[in-house]
C-alpha positions in Angstrom: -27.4 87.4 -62.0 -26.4 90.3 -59.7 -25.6 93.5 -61.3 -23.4 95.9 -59.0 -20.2 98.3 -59.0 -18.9 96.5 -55.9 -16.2 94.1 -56.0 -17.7 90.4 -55.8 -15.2 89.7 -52.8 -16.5 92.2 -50.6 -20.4 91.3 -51.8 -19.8 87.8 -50.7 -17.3 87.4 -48.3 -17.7 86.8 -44.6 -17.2 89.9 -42.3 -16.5 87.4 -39.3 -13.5 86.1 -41.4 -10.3 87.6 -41.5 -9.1 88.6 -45.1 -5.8 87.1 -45.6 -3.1 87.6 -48.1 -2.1 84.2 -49.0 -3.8 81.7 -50.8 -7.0 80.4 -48.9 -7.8 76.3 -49.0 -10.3 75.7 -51.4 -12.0 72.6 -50.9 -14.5 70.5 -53.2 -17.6 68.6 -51.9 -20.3 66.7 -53.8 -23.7 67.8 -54.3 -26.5 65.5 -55.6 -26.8 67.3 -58.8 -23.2 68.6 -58.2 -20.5 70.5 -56.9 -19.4 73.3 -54.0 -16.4 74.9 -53.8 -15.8 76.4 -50.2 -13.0 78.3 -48.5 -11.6 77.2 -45.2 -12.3 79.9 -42.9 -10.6 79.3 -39.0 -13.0 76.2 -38.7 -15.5 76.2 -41.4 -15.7 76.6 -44.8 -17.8 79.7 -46.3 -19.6 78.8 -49.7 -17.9 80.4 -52.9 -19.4 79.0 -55.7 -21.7 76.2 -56.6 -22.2 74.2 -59.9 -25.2 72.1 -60.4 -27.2 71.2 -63.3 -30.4 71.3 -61.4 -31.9 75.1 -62.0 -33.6 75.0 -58.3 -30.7 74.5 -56.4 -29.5 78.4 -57.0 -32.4 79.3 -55.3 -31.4 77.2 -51.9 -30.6 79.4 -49.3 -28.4 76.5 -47.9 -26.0 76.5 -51.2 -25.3 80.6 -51.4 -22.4 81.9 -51.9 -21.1 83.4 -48.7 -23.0 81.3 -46.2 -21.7 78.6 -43.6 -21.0 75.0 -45.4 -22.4 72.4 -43.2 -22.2 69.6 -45.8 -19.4 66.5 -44.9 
């Protein structure tokens, strides 16, 4: 849980992607104990939130929000 008086979007969000003003593509891919949802970003798709029923994958660097989504 992260406690902190900054906004989430400028905690996670990639400084190497520009911040646009309509909607961003949201895309879905499968886990083995579940789900990521990543934003397109130019090429790639930055990590925005992951749902899993296995505890340990929160603690994978590879699934944190705001990192590079190699996955697919």
């Amino acid at each position: 849980m992260l406690y902190t008086v900054r906004p989430l979007e400028r905690i996670y969000t990639d400084l190497n992607c520009k911040v646009e003003e309509k909607p961003q593509e949201i895309k879905m891919f499968e886990t083995e104990h579940g789900q990521i949802y990543a934003k397109k970003c130019e090429d790639k798709y930055i990590i925005d939130q992951l749902v899993s029923s296995e505890m340990s994958d929160y603690l994978k660097e590879e699934y944190q929000p705001g990192s590079e989504y190699f996955g697919e």
